[in-house]
Each structure stands twice: as structure tokens, then as C-alpha cells.
PAKEKE-773310 format. One record per residue (C-alpha): x, y, z; residue in three letters. Coordinates in steps of 0.1 Angstrom, whole numbers, plus 5000, padded with zeros to 4 digits. Layout:
N
XYZala/...
//
This chain:
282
658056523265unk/658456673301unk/660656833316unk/661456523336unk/661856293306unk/664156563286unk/666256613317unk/666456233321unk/667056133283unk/670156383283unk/671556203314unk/671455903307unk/672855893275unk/675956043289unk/675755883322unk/673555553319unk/672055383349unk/673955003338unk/677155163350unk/675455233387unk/675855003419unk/672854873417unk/673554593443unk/673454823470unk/672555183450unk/669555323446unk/669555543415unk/667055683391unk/663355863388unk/663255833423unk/659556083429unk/657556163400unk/655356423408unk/651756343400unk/650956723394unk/653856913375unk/653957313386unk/651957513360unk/655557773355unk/658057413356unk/661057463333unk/664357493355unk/666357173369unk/668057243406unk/671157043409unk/672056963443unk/674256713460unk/672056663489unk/668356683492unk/668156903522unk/665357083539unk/667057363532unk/667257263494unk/663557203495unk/662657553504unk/665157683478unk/662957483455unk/659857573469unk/660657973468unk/660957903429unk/657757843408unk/660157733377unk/661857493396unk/659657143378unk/663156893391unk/665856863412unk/668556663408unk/670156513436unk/673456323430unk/672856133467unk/670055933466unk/666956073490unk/665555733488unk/668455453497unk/666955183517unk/663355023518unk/660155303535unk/657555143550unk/655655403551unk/655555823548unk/655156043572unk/655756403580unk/657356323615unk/660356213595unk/662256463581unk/663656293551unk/659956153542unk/658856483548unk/661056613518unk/659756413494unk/656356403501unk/656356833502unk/657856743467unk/655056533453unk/652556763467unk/654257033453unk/654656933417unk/658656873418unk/660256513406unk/663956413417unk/666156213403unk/669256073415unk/672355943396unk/675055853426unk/677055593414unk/676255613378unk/678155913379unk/680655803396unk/681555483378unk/681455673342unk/684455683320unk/684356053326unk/682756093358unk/683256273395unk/687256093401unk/688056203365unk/686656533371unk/688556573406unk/691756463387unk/691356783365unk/691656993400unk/695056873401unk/696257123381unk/699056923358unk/699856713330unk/698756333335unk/700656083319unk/698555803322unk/695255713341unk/693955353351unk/690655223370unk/690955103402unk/687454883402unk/686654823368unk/682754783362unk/681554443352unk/681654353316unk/682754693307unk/681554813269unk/683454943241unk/681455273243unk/682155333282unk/685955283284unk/687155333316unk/684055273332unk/684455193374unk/685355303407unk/688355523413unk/691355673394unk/694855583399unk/696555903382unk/700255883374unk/701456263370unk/703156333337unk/704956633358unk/705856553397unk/704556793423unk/705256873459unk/702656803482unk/701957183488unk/701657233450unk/698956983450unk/696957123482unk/697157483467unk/695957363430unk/692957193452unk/692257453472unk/691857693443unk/689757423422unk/687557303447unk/687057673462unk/687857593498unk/689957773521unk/690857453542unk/691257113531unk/692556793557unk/696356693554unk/698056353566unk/701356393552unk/703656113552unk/707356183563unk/708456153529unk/705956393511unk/706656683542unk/708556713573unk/709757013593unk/707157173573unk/709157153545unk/708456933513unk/710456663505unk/709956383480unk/707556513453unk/704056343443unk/704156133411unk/700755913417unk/697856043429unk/694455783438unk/690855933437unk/687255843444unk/684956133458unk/683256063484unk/683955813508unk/687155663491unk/688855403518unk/687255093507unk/688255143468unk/691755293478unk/693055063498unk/693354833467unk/696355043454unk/699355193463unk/700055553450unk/702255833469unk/698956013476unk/694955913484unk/692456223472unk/689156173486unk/686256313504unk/686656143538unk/688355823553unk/688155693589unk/690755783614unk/692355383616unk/692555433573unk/694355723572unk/697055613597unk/697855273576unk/697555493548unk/700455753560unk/702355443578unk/702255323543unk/704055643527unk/701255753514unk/700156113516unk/695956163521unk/693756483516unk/690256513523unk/688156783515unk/685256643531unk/682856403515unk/680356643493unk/682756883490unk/684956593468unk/681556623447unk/679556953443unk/682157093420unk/681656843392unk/677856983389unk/678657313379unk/681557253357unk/680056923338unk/676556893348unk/675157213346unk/676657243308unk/675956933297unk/672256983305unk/672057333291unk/674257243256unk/671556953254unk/667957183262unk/669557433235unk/670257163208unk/666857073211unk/665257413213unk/664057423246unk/663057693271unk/664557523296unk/667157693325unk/669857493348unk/670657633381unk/673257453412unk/671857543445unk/672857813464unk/672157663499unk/673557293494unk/677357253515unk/678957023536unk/677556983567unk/680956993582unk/682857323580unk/686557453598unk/685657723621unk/
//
């Protein structure tokens, strides 16, 4: 086997492609390189598929696959051409002996996946955790399987308790606060946290469904986050792939390397160095 199909065999059986979005998703072997490169044995885990990514790659004759949680192929291509930067990505890929893969919502509709992750950044006890959008049909060996995380906190915390353990978890110095008046007023905290909703990402759509003291989630529109604090609910956003990049190094990258040893291969795991939000405080 390759190291495409080892990569892909050890993904999927802890993340399988049924629990994607495949109604609108677009997930999967998404360029198999004709050619693979003669030195190919490290995977490159990346959120996005950048240019900047690609030349990462590039500079790194072991790099044979990169994994890119967003899909670099999402709607139909009628054609590929270098005058378009995306296209131009993945055909210096092909011609360059590199595959990509993309596992999006698979990941994120796992019983163990990106919002269960993010709940871990939390930093406290959980007392109990429920789906928000359940998958359909879910199987006995994917409990929990779906879209979001309603947390209810086995230990309250303050609002500032909650932005700190974040901060500290995720490894950012800012994150965006919309406190409601009863979470924090006068810059002082006032009723603590005891449920918490998560989706990474872009979380409004699946949020909205429930009610919890506070919404965790890469980004929400403006008109969202006002009905949201209107609402007494608390929001922070840490900015879409920053919601996300943090659950390749700390269940990814393991995972992969725990399943190349098991099976005796000389195979490496590496997170990009270069992949970040595009959006930064300055």
C-alpha cells in the first residue's frame, strides 16, 4: 500500500466519510497524484490549502500527502487552469507527485471530533454533553455522531475563566467577546457560565437551535451575535480556523503516527508551519 492508502485506511476508520455532509460537502481523495515523489513518506496536515502551504510542501521532498481539513475542491471545475489560483494549487500538486485529501465535515460530525475536541479547551469538568444535530440514522459504533455540542459544565465558570482557559488552549493572545449583561458588566463578572454550545467553524446556523448561557465558535455574522447576546447568551469567537487547527496537532497528528508505528512504517506526521487565519488583531 501507499502512502495515500495507509494514511487514508487510518482515517477513516476513526473518522469515516458516511458521517460527512455529503449533500453539500465535498470530502475525500480529492487529487491523486499520477506520479508519487521518489523520497514520499511524510503527511502535512493543514487546515487550508494555501499557496503558501503548497510551497511548504514543495520545499520538502518527503512530503508524498497533505491533508487539508477544508476541502480545496468544493464546487463543480470546469476546467484547470494556472490563471486561477486555487486550480493552480492542485495542479502544481499533481505535477509534483503530492495527493490531498480532505475530511471537513466527517471530522466534524464524529462522536469525537473538532466540537468535542474544542470542549476539552474549556478547561473543567463536564457533566453531561448532548448533540445539537444528530446525523441521520446514527450507528451503535459512532454514538454521538452530528453537528455541535451542547456542554453542560459539571463546575460553573465566570466568563473570564472561560476566555483565559481558551486563550491558553487555543494559543491565541486575542479572542472576540459579546458578553451578555448577565455574564459581565462594569467589567466585572456576574452570573457564572453553566452551558456552553460549540461547532468550530462557522457555528450560527447549528447554534441557533439551542439555548445555552454561552455560543463557542469560530465566527458568526454581526445580526447573530446581537440576537444571540439579546438572548442572554454570551458568544466568543476565535475566528473560523483558528476554532479548528488545534484539533490536528493534539488528535490528528497522534492518531496517524500511533497508527504508521503499529504497522511498522517509516512514515513521519508534520502540522504546517505556515497555515493561520487569514484574519489576525493588529
Amino acid at each position: 500500500m501507499s502512502l495515500l492508502k495507509h494514511t487514508v485506511s487510518a482515517l477513516e476508520r476513526r473518522f469515516p466519510l458516511k458521517l460527512a455532509s455529503t449533500a453539500w460537502d465535498n470530502v475525500g481523495v480529492l487529487l491523486e497524484a499520477p506520479t508519487a515523489r521518489a523520497q514520499a513518506n511524510k503527511v502535512l496536515l493543514t487546515i487550508d490549502l494555501t499557496s503558501t502551504v503548497l510551497q511548504e510542501a514543495l520545499a520538502d521532498p518527503q512530503v508524498g500527502m497533505v491533508v487539508a481539513y477544508h476541502p480545496p475542491i468544493f464546487r463543480g471545475i470546469k476546467e484547470f487552469t494556472m490563471s486561477d489560483p486555487k486550480q493552480a494549487i492542485l495542479l502544481q500538486c499533481a505535477a509534483k507527485g503530492i495527493s490531498v485529501y480532505s475530511p471537513h465535515t466527517a471530522w466534524d460530525n464524529n462522536g469525537q471530533g473538532n466540537a468535542d475536541w474544542l470542549a476539552t479547551c474549556l478547561d473543567t469538568p463536564v457533566s453531561a454533553v448532548e448533540t445539537i444535530l444528530p446525523v441521520d440514522n446514527p450507528s451503535d459504533d459512532h454514538p454521538g455522531a452530528g453537528t455541535g455540542r451542547l456542554v453542560t459544565l459539571g463546575e460553573p465558570r465566570t466568563l473570564s475563566q472561560l476566555v483565559a482557559s481558551l486563550k491558553r488552549h487555543l494559543e491565541l493572545p486575542h479572542l472576540r467577546v459579546a458578553p451578555s449583561d448577565c455574564h459581565w458588566a462594569e467589567n466585572t463578572d456576574r452570573q457564572p457560565i453553566r452551558s456552553v454550545a460549540i461547532c468550530a467553524g462557522s457555528g450560527a446556523s447549528v447554534l441557533t437551535r439551542t439555548k445555552a448561557d454561552l455560543f463557542l465558535t469560530g465566527e458568526m455574522s454581526h445580526h447573530d451575535v446581537l440576537a444571540a447576546v439579546e438572548d442572554r447568551t454570551s458568544v466568543i469567537l476565535c475566528e473560523h480556523s483558528n476554532s479548528e487547527r488545534g484539533f490536528l496537532k493534539q488528535v490528528v497528528q497522534p492518531l496517524l503516527e500511533e497508527a504508521f508505528r503499529a504497522q511498522a512504517l517509516d512514515y513521519t506526521v508534520t502540522c504546517s508551519r505556515v497555515d493561520r487565519d487569514p484574519l489576525s488583531c493588529w
